[in-house]
VODONU-766718 format. One line per field, with one value per residue: residue number from 1; chain; residue in one letter; x, y, z of N, C-alpha, C, CB in turn. Coordinates in nm, 3 decimals. Each point is the difference from the previous one (the first is absolute). Glycine has a CB too. Layout:
! residues N
num: c(NUM; ...) .
cadena: c(A; ...) .
residuo: c(a; ...) .
nxx: c(X; ...) .
nyy: c(Y; ...) .
nzz: c(Z; ...) .
caxx: c(X; ...) .
cayy: c(Y; ...) .
cazz: c(Z; ...) .
cxx: c(X; ...) .
cyy: c(Y; ...) .
czz: c(Z; ...) .
cbxx: c(X; ...) .
cbyy: c(Y; ...) .
cbzz: c(Z; ...) .
This chain:
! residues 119
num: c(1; 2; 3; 4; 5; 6; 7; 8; 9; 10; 11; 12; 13; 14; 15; 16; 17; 18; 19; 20; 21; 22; 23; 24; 25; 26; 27; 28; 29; 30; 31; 32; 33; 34; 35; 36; 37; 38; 39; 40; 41; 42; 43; 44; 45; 46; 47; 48; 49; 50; 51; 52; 53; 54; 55; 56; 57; 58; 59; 60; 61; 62; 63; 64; 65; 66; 67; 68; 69; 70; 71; 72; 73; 74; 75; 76; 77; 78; 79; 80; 81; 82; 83; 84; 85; 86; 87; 88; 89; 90; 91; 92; 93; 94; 95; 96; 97; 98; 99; 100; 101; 102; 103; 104; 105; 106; 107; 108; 109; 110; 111; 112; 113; 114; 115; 116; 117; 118; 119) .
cadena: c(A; A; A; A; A; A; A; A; A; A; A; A; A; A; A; A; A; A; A; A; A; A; A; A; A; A; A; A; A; A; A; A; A; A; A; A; A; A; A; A; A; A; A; A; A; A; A; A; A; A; A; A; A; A; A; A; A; A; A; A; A; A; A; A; A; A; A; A; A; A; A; A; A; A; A; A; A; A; A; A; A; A; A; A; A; A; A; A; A; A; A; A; A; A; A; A; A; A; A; A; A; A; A; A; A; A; A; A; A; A; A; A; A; A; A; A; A; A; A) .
residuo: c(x; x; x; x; x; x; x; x; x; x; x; x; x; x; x; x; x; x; x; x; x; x; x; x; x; x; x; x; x; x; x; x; x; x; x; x; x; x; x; x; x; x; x; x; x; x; x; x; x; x; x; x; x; x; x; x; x; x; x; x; x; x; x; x; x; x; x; x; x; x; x; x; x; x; x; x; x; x; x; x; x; x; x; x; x; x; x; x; x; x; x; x; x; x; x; x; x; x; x; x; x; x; x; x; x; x; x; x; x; x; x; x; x; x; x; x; x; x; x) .
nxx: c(11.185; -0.014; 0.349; 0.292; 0.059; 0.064; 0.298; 0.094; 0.021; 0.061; 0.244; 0.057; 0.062; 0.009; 0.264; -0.117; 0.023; 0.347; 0.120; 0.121; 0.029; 0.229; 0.212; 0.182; -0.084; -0.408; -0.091; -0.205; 0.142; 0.120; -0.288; -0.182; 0.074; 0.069; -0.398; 0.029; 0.135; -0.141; -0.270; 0.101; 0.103; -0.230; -0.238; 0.175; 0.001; -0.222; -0.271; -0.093; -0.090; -0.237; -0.025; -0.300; -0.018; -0.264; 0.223; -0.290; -0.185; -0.123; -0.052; -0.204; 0.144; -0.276; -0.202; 0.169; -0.221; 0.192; -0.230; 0.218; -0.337; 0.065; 0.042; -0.257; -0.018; 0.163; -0.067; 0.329; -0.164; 0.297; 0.022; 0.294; -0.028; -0.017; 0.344; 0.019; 0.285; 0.038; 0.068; 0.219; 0.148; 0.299; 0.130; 0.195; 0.145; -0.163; 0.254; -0.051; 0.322; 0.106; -0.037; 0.087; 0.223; 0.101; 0.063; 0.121; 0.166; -0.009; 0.168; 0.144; 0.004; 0.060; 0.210; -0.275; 0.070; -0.239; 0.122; -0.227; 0.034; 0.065; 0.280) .
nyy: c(15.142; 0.049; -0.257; 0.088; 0.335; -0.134; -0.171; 0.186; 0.121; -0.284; -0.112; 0.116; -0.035; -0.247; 0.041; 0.358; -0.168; -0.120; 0.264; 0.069; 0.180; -0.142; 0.237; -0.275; 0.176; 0.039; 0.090; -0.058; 0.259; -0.084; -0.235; 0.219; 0.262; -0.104; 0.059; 0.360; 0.204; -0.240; 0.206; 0.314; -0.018; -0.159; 0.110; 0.148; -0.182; -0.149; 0.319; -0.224; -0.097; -0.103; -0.231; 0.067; -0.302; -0.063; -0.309; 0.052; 0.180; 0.022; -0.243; 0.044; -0.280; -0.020; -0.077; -0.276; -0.090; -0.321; -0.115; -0.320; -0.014; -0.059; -0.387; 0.187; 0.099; 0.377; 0.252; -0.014; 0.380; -0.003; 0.333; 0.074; 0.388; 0.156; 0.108; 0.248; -0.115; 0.393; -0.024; -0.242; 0.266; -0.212; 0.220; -0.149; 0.213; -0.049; -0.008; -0.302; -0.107; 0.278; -0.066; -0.325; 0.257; 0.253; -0.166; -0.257; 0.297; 0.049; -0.261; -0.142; 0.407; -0.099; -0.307; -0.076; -0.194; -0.029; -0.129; -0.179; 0.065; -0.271; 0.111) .
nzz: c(1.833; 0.305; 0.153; -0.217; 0.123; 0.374; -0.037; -0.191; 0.273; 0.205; -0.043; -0.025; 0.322; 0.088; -0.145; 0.113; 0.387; -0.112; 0.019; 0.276; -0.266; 0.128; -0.001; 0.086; 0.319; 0.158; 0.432; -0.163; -0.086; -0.187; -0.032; -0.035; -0.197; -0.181; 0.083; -0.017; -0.267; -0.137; 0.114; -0.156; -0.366; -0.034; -0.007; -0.119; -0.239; 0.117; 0.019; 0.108; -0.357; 0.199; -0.372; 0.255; -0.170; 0.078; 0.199; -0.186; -0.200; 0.386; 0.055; 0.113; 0.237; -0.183; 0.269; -0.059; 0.032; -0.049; 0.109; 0.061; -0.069; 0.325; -0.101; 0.086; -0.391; 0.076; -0.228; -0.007; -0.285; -0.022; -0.045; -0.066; -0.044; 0.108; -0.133; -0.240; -0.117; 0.071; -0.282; 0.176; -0.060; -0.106; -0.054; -0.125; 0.104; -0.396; 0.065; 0.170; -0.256; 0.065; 0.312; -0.085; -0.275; 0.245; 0.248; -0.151; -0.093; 0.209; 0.213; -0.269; -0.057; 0.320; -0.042; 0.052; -0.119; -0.049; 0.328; -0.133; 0.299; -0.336; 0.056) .
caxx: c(0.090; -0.027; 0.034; 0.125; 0.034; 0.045; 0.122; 0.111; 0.056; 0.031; 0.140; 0.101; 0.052; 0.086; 0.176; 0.078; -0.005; 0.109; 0.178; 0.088; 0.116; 0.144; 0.111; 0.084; 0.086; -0.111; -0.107; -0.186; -0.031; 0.049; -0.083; -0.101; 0.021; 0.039; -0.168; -0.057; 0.053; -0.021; -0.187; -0.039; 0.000; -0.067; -0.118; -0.019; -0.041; -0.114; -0.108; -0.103; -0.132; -0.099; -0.060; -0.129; -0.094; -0.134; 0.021; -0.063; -0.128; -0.130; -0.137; -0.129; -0.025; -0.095; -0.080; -0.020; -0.056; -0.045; -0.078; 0.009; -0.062; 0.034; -0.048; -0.138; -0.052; 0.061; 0.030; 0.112; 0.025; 0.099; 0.003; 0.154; 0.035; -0.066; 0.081; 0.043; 0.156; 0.063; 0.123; 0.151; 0.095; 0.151; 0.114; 0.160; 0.102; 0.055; 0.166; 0.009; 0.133; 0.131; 0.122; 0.107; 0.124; 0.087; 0.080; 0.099; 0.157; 0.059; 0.063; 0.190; 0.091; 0.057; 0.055; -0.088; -0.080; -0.146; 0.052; -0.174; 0.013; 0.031; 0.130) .
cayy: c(0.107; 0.117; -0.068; -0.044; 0.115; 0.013; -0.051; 0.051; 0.167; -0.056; 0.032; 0.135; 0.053; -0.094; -0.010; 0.164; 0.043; -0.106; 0.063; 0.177; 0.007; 0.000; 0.080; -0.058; 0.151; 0.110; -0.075; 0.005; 0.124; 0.120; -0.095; 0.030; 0.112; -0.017; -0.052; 0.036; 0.100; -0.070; -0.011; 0.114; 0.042; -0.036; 0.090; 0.110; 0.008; -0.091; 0.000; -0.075; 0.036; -0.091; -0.006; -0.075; -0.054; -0.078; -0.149; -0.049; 0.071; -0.017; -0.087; -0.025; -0.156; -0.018; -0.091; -0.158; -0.040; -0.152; -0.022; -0.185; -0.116; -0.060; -0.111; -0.016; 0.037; 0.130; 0.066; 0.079; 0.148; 0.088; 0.054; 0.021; 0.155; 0.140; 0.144; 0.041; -0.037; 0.146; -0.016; 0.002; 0.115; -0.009; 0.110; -0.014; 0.142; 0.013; -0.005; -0.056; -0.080; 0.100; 0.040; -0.143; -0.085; 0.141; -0.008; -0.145; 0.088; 0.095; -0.084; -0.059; 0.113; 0.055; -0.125; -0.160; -0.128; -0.097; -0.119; -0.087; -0.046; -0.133; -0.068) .
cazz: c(-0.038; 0.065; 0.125; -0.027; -0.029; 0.147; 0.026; -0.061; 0.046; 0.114; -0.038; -0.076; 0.135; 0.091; 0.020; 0.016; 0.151; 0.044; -0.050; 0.043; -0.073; 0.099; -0.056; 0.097; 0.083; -0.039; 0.114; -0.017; -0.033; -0.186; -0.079; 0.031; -0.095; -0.202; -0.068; 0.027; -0.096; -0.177; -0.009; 0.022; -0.128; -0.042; 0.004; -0.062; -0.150; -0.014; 0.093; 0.014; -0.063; 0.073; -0.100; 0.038; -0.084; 0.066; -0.009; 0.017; 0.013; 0.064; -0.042; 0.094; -0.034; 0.012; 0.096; -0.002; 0.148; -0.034; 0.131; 0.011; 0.079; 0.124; 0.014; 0.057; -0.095; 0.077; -0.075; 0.172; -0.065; -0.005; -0.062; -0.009; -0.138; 0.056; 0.065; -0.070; 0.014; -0.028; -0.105; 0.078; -0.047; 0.080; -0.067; 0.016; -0.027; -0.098; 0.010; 0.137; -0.073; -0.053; 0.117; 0.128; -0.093; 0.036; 0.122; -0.005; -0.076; 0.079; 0.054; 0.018; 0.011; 0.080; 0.018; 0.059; -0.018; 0.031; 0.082; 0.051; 0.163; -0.028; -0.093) .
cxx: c(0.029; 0.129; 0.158; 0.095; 0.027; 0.160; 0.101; 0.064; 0.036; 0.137; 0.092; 0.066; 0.001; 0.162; 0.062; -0.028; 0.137; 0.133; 0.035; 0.125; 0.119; 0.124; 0.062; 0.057; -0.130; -0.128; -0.096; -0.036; 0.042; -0.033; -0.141; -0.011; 0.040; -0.184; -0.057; 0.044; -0.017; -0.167; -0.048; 0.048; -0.089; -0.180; 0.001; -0.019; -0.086; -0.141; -0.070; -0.099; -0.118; -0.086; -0.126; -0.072; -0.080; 0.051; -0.112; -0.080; -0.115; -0.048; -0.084; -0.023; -0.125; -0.086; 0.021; -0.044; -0.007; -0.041; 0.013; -0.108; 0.040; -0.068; -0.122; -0.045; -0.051; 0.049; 0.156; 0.060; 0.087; 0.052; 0.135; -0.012; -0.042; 0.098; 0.087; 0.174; 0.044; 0.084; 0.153; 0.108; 0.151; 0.066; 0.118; 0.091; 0.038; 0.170; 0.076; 0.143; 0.101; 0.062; 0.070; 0.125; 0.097; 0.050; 0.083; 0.121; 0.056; 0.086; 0.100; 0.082; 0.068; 0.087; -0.054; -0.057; -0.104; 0.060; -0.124; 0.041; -0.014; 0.122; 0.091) .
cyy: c(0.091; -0.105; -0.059; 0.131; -0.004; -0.111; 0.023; 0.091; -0.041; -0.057; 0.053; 0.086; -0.063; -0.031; 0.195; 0.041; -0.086; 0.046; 0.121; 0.055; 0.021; 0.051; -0.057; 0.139; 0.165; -0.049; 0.028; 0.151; 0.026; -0.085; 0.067; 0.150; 0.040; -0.054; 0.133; 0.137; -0.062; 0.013; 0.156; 0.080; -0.047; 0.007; 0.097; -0.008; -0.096; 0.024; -0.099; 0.061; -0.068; -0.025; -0.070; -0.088; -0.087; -0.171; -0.090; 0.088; -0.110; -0.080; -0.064; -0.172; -0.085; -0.106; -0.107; -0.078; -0.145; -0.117; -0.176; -0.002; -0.144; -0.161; -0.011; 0.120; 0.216; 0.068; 0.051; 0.134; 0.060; 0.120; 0.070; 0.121; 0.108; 0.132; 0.058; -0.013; 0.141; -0.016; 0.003; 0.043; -0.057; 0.060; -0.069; 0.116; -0.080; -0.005; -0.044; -0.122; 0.093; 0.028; -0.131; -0.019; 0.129; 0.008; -0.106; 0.043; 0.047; -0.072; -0.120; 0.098; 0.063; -0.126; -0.096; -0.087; -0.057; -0.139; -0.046; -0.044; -0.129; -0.065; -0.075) .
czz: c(0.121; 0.161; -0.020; 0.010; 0.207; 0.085; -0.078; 0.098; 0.132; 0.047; 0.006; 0.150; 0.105; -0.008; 0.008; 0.195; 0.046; -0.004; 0.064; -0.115; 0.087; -0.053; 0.116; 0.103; 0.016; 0.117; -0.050; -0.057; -0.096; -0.086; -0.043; -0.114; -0.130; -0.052; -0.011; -0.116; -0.105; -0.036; -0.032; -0.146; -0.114; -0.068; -0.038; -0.130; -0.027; 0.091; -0.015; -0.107; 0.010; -0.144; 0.120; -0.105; 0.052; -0.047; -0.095; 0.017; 0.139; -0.046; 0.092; 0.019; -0.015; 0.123; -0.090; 0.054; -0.070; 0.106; -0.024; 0.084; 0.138; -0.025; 0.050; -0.100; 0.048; -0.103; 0.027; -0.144; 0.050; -0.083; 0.021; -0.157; 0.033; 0.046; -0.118; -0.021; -0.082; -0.088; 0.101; -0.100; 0.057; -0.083; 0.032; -0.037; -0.146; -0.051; 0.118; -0.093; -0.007; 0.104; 0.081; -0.118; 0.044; 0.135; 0.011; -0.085; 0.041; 0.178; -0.052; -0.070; 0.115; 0.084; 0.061; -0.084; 0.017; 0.053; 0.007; 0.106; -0.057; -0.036; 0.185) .
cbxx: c(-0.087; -0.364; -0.274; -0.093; -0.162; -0.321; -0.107; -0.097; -0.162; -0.215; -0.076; -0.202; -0.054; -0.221; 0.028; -0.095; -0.302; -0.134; -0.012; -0.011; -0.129; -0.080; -0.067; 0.073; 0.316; 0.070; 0.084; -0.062; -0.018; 0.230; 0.116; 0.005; 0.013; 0.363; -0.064; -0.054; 0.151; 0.218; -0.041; 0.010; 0.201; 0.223; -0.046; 0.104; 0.193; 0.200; -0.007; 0.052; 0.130; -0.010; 0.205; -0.028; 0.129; -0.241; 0.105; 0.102; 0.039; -0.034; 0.113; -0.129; 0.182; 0.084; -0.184; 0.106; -0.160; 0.155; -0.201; 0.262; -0.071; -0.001; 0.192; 0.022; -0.080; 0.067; -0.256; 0.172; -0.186; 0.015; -0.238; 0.118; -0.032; -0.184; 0.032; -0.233; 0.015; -0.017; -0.159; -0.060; -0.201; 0.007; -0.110; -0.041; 0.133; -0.224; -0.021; -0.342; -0.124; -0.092; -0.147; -0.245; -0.127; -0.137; -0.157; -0.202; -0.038; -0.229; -0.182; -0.033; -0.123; -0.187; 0.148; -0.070; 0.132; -0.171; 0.205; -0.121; -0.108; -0.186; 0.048) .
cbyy: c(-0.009; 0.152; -0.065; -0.204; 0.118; 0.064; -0.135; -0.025; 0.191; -0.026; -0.038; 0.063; 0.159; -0.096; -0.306; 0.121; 0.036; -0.167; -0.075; -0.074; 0.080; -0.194; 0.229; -0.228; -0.097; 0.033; 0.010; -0.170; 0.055; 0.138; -0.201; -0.145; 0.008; -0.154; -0.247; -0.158; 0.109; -0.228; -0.215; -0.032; 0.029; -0.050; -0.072; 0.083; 0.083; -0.161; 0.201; -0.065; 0.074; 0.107; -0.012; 0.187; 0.035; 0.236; 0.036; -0.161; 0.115; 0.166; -0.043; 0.248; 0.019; 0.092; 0.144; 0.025; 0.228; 0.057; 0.260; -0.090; 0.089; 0.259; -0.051; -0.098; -0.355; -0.089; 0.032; -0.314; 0.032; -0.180; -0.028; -0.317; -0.105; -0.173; -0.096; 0.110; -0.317; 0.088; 0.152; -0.201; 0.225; -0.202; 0.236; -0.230; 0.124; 0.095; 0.175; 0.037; -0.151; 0.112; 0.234; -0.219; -0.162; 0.125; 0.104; -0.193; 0.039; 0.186; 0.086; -0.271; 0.022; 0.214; 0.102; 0.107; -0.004; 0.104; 0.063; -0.101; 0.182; 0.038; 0.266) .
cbzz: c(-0.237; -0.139; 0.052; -0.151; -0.315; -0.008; 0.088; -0.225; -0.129; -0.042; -0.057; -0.273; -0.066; -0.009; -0.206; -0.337; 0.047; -0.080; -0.240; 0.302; -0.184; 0.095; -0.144; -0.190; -0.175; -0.316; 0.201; 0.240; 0.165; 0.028; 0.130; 0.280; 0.168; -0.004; 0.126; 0.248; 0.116; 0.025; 0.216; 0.287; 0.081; 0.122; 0.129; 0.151; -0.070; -0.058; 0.015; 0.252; -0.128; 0.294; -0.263; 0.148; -0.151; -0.048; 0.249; 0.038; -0.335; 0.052; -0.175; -0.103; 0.105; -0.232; 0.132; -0.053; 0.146; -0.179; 0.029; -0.008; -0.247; 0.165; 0.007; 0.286; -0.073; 0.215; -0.032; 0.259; -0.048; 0.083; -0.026; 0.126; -0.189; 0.091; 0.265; 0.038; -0.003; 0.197; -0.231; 0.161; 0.017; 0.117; 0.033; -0.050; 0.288; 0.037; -0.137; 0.181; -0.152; -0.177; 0.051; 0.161; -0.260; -0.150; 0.098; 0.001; -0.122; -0.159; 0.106; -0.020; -0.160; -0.014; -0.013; 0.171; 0.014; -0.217; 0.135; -0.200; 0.194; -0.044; -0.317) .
């Protein structure tokens, strides 16, 4: 689950790193600044909300020791565990979707286009 959920997003932003938006007759720079006024409203009504939640309660890995007998009749012992695994934590902007759909609105309200560097 946890590795399918990663190529999913992996993905996701890999082709979204793939795209610009375009206006016929319109340079980088004033490209650039319509994004940048669509992002910046964006934020405004869409503050940042950071939801933190636990991946992965703590835990202790317990000692293990096991030991094989060798062909010259030899003990050979191994021991493995003994460490602590801290609880793991990750987050997300909550209104991290509301604000990209609001700026992709707000940019073809201003007549551009999503172009992929595959087309």
């Amino acid at each position: 689950m946890k590795r399918a959920s990663f190529q999913i997003i992996f993905i996701s932003l890999l082709i979204a790193g793939c795209t610009t938006w375009v206006k016929q007759g319109v340079s980088d720079y004033d490209r650039d600044v319509d994004l940048a006024s669509c992002t910046a409203i964006g934020y405004d009504r869409f503050r940042s909300e950071i939801i933190t939640y636990k991946v992965r309660d703590s835990y202790y890995e317990p000692i293990v020791t096991t030991c094989k007998t060798d062909k010259d009749d030899k003990e050979k012992c191994t021991t493995k565990g003994g460490v602590w695994h801290p609880s793991e934590y990750s987050s997300y902007d909550a209104q991290g979707g509301t604000r990209s759909a609001f700026v992709e609105d707000c940019m073809y309200h201003k007549g551009y286009d999503k172009k992929s560097f595959f087309e």
